[in-house]
VOTORMAR-393894 format. One record per residue (C-alpha): residue in three letters; chain; x, z, y. Coordinates in Angstrom, 2 decimals, padded with zeros to 5 digits, always signed. Example, Ala and Ser with C-alpha at 12.3 -4.5 7.8 and 13.67 -1.06 7.14 Angstrom:
% VOTORMAR-393894
{rest: ALA; kette: A; c1: +012.30; c3: +007.80; c2: -004.50};
{rest: SER; kette: A; c1: +013.67; c3: +007.14; c2: -001.06};
***
This chain:
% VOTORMAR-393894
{rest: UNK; kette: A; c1: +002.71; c3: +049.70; c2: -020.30};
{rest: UNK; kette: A; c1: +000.89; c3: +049.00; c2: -016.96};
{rest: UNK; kette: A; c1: +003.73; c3: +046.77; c2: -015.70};
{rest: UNK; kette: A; c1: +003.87; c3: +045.26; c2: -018.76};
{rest: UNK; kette: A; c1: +000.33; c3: +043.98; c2: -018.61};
{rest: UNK; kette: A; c1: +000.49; c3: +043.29; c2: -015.28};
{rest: UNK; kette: A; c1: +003.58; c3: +041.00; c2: -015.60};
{rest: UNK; kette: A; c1: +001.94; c3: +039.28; c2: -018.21};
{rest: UNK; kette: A; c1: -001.04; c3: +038.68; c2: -016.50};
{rest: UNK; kette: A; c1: +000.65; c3: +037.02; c2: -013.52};
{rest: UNK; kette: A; c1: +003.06; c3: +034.67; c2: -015.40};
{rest: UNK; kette: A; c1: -000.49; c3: +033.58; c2: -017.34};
{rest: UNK; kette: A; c1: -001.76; c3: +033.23; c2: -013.60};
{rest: UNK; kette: A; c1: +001.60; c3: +031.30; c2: -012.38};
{rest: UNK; kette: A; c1: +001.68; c3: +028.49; c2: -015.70};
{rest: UNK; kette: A; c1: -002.20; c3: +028.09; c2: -015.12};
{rest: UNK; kette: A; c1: -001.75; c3: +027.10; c2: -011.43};
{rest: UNK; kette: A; c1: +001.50; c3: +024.85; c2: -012.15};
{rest: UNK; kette: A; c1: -000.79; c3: +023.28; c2: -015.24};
{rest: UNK; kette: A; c1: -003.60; c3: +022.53; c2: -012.91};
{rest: UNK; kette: A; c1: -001.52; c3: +021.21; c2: -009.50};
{rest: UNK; kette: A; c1: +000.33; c3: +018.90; c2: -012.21};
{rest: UNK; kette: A; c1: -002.87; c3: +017.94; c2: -013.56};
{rest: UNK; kette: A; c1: -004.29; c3: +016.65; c2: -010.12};
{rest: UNK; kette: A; c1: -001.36; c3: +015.46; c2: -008.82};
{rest: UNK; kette: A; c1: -000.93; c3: +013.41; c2: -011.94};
{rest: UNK; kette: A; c1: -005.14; c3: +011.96; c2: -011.14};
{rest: UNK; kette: A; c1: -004.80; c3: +011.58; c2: -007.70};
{rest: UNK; kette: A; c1: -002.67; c3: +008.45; c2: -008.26};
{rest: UNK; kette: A; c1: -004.72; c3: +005.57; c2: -009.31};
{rest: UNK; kette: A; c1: -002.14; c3: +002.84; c2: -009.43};
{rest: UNK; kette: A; c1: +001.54; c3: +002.31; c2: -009.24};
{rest: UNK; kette: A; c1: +002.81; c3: -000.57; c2: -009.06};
{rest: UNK; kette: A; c1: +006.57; c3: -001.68; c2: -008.50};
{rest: UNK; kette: A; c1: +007.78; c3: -005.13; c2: -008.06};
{rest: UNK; kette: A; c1: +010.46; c3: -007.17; c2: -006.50};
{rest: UNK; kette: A; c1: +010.44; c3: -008.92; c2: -003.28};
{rest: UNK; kette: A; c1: +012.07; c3: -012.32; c2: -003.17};
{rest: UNK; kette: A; c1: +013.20; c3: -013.61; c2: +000.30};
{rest: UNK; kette: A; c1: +011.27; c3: -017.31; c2: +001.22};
{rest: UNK; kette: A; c1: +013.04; c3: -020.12; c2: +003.66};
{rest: UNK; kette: A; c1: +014.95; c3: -018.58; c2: +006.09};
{rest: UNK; kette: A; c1: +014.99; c3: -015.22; c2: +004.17};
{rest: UNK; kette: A; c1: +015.91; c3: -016.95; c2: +000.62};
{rest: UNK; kette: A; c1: +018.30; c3: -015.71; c2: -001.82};
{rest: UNK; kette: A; c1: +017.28; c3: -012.10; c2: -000.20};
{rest: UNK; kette: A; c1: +015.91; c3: -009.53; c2: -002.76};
{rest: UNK; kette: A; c1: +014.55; c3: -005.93; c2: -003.15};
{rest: UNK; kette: A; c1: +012.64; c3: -003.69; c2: -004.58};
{rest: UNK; kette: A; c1: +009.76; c3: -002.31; c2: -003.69};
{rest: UNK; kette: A; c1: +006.83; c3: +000.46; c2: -005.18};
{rest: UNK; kette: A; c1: +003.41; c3: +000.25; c2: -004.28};
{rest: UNK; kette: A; c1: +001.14; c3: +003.51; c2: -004.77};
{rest: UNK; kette: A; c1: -002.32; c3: +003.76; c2: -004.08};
{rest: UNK; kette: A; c1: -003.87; c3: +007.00; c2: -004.13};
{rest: UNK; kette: A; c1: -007.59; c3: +006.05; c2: -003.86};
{rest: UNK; kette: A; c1: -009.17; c3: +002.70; c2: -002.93};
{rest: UNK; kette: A; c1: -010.50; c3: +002.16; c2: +000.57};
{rest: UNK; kette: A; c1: -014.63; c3: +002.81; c2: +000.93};
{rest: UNK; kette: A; c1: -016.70; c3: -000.17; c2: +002.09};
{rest: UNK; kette: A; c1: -017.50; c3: +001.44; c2: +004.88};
{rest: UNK; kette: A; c1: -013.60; c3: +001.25; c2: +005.54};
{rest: UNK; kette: A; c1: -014.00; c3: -002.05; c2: +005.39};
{rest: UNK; kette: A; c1: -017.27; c3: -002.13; c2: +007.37};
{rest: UNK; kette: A; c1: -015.15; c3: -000.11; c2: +011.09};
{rest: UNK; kette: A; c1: -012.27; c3: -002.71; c2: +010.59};
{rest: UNK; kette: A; c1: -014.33; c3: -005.73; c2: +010.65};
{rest: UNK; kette: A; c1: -016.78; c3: -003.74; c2: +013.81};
{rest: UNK; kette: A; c1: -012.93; c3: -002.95; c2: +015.37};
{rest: UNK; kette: A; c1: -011.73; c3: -006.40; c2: +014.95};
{rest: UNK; kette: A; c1: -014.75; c3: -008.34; c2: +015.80};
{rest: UNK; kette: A; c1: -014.60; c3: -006.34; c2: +019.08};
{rest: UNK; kette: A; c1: -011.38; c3: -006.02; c2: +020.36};
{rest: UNK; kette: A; c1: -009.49; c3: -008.60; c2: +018.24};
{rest: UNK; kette: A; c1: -006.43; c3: -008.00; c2: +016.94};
{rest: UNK; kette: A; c1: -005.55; c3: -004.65; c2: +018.73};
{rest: UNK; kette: A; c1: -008.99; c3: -003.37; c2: +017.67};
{rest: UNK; kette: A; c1: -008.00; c3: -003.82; c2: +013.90};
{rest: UNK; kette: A; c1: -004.11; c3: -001.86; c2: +014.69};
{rest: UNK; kette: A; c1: -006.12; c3: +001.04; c2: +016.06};
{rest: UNK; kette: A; c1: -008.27; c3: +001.51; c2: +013.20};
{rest: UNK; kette: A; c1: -005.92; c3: +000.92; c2: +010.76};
{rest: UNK; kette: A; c1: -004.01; c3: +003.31; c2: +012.77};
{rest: UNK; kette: A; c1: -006.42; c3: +005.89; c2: +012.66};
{rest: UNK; kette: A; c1: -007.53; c3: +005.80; c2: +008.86};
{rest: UNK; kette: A; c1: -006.57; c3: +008.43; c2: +006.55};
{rest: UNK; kette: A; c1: -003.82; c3: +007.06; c2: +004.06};
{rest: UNK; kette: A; c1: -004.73; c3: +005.90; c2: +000.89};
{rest: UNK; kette: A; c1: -001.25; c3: +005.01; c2: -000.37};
{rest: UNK; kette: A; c1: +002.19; c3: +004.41; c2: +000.09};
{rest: UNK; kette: A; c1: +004.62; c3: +001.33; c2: -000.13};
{rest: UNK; kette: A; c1: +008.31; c3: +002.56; c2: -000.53};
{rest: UNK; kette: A; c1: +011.01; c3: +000.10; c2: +000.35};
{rest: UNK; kette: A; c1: +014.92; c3: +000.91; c2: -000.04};
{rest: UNK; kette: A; c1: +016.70; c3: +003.22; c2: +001.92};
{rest: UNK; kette: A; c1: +013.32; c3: +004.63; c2: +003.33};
{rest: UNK; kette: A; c1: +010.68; c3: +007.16; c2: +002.13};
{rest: UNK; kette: A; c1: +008.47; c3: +004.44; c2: +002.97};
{rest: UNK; kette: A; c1: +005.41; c3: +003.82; c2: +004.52};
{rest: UNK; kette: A; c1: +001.59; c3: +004.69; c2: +004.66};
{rest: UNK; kette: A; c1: -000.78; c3: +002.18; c2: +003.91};
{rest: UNK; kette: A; c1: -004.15; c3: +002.30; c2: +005.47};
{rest: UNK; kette: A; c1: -006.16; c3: +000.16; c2: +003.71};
{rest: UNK; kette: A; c1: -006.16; c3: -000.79; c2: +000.12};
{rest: UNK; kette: A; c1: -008.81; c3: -002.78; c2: -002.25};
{rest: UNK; kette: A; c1: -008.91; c3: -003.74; c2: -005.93};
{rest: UNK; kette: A; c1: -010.89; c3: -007.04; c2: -006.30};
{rest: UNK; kette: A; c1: -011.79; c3: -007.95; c2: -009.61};
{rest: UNK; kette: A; c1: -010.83; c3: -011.34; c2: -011.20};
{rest: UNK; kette: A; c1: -011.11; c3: -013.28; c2: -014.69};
{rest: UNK; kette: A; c1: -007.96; c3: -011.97; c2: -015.53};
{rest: UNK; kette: A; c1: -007.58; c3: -008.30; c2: -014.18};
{rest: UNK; kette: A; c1: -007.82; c3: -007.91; c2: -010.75};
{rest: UNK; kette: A; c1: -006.80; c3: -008.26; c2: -006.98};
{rest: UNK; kette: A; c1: -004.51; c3: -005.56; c2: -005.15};
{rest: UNK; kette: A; c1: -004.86; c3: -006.08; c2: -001.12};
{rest: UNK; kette: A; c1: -003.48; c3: -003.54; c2: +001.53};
{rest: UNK; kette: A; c1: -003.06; c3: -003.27; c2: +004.84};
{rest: UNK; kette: A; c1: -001.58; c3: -000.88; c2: +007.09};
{rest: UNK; kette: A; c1: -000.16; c3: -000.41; c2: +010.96};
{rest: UNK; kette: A; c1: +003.08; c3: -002.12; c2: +010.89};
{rest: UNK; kette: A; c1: +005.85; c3: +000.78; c2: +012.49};
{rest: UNK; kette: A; c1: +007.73; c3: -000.92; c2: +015.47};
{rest: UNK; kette: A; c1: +011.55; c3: -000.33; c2: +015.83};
{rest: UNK; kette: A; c1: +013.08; c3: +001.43; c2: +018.63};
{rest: UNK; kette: A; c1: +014.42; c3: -001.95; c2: +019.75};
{rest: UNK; kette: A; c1: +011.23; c3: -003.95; c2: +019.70};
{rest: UNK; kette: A; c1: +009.43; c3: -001.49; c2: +022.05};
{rest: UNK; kette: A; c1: +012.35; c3: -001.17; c2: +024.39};
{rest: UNK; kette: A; c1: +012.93; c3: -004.73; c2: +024.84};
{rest: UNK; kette: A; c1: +009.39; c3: -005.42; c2: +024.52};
{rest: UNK; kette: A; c1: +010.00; c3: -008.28; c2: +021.81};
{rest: UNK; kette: A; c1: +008.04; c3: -010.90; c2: +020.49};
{rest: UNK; kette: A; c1: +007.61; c3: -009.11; c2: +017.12};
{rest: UNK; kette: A; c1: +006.00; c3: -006.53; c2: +018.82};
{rest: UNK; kette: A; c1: +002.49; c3: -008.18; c2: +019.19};
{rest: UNK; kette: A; c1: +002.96; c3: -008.72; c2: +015.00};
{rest: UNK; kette: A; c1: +002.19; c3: -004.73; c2: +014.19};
{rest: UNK; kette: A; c1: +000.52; c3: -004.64; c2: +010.90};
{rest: UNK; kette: A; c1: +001.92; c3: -005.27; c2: +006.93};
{rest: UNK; kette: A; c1: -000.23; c3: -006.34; c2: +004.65};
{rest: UNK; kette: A; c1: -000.09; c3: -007.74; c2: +000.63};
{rest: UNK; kette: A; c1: -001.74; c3: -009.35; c2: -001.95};
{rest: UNK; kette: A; c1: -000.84; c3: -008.47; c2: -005.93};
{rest: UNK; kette: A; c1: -002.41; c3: -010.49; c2: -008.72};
{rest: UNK; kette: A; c1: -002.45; c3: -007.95; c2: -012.03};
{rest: UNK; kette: A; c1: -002.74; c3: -009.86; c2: -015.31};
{rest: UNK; kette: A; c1: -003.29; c3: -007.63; c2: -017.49};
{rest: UNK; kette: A; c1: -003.72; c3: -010.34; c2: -020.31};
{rest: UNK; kette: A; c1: -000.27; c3: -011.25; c2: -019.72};
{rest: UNK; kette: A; c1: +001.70; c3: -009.24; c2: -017.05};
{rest: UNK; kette: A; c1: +004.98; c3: -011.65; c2: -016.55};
{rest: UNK; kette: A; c1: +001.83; c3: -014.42; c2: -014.98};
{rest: UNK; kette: A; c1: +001.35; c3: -011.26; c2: -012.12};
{rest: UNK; kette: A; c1: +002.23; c3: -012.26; c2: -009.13};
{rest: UNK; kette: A; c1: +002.47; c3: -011.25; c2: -005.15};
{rest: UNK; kette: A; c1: +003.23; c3: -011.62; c2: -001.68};
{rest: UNK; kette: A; c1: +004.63; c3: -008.88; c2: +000.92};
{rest: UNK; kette: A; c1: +003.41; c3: -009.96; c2: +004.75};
{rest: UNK; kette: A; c1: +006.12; c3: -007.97; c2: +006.60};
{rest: UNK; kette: A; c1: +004.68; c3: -008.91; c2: +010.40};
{rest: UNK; kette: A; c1: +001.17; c3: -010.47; c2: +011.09};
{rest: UNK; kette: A; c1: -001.25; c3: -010.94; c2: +013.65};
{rest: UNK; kette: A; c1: -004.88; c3: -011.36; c2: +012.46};
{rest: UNK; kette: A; c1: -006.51; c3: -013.96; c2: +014.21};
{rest: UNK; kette: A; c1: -010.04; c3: -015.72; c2: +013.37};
{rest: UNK; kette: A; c1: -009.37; c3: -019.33; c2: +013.42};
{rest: UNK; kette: A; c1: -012.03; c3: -022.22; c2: +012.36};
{rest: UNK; kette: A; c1: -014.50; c3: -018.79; c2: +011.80};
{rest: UNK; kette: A; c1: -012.41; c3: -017.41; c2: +009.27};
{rest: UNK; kette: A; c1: -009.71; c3: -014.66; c2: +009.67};
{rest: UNK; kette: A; c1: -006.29; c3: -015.59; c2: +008.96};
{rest: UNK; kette: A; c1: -002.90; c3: -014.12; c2: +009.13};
{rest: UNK; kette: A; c1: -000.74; c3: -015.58; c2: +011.73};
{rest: UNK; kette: A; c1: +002.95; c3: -014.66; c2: +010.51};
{rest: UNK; kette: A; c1: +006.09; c3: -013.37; c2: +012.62};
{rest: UNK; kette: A; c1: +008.59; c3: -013.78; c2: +009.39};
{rest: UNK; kette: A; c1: +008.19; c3: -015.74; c2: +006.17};
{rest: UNK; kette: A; c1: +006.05; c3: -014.00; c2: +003.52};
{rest: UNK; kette: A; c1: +007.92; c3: -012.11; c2: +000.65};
{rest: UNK; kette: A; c1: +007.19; c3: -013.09; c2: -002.84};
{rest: UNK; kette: A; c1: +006.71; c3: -010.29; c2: -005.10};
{rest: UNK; kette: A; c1: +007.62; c3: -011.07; c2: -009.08};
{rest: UNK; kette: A; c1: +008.83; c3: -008.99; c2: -011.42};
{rest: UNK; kette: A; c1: +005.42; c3: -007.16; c2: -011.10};
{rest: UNK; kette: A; c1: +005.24; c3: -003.93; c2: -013.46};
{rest: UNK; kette: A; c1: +001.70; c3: -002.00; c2: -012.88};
{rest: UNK; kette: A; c1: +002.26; c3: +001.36; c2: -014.30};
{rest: UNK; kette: A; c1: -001.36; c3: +002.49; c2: -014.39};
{rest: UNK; kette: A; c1: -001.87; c3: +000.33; c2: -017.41};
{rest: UNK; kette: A; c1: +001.14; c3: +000.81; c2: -019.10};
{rest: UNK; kette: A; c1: +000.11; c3: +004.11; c2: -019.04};
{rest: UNK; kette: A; c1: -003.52; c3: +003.75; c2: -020.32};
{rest: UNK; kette: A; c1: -002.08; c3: +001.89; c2: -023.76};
***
């Protein structure tokens, strides 16, 4: 009768853990988002998917060391930060289990809100070897518009390979490739809170 009880017990134990892993695994994601990313100019008639998934929003004070790393060391400043933040999401491409992304912020807007991430950009074995130009463009970063009036006017762009530079006092992005346009924009996270 002891085993009995005892074997009951545990299995009790054993759902209750599964229930509660599920449970935060299922809150730690705040939004997922998938899309798909549309080739520009010399990259047109190109096309693929791609999910975005953002585990927890970046902390001003984030934002606060990449602005003190960029302002001073430049552009290399702002990869070694990046580099060095804890990841707050992932962006999954085909054929790859995807990468981290290192910073991520949700702006709000008339009309839902703002998506922007940024992460280190991971060099190829053939750009470090033959020191390339591409190289010196080392971080990915992206912009999503959510409507959540009317998701089909949500729209996107995927920066593959930037530089940040500050030109006329204002940062821009100074691009290696032509940006990616994301459409087809599905946001999960909502779909999920009708």
């Amino acid at each position: 009768m002891d085993l009995n009880r005892l074997l009951d017990r545990t299995s009790r134990y054993i759902v209750l853990i599964a229930l509660l892993s599920w449970a935060v695994f299922a809150a730690a994601q705040v939004e997922t988002i998938d899309a798909r990313a549309r080739g520009t100019s010399t990259q047109s008639g190109k096309d693929f998917d791609v999910r975005i998934s953002v585990d927890q929003y970046s902390t001003p004070a984030d934002q606060q060391a990449l602005i003190a790393a960029f302002q001073k060391d430049g552009h290399d400043g702002l990869v070694r930060a990046l580099a060095n933040m804890k990841a707050v999401g992932r962006i999954r491409l085909p054929s790859t289990t995807g990468f981290r992304i290192a910073y991520a912020r949700s702006i709000p807007t008339p009309t839902g809100r703002k998506i922007r991430f940024a992460t280190d950009r991971v060099l190829t074995f053939g750009e470090n070897a033959g020191n390339l130009r591409s190289k010196g463009y080392d971080v990915t970063a992206g912009e999503i518009e959510i409507n959540d009036q009317d998701q089909s006017k949500s729209t996107g762009v995927l920066y593959p390979a930037v530089k940040v530079i500050m030109k006329n006092g204002e940062l821009q992005f100074e691009l290696f490739q032509n940006p990616w346009k994301l459409t087809n924009i599905v946001d999960w996270t909502a779909k999920e809170k009708k």
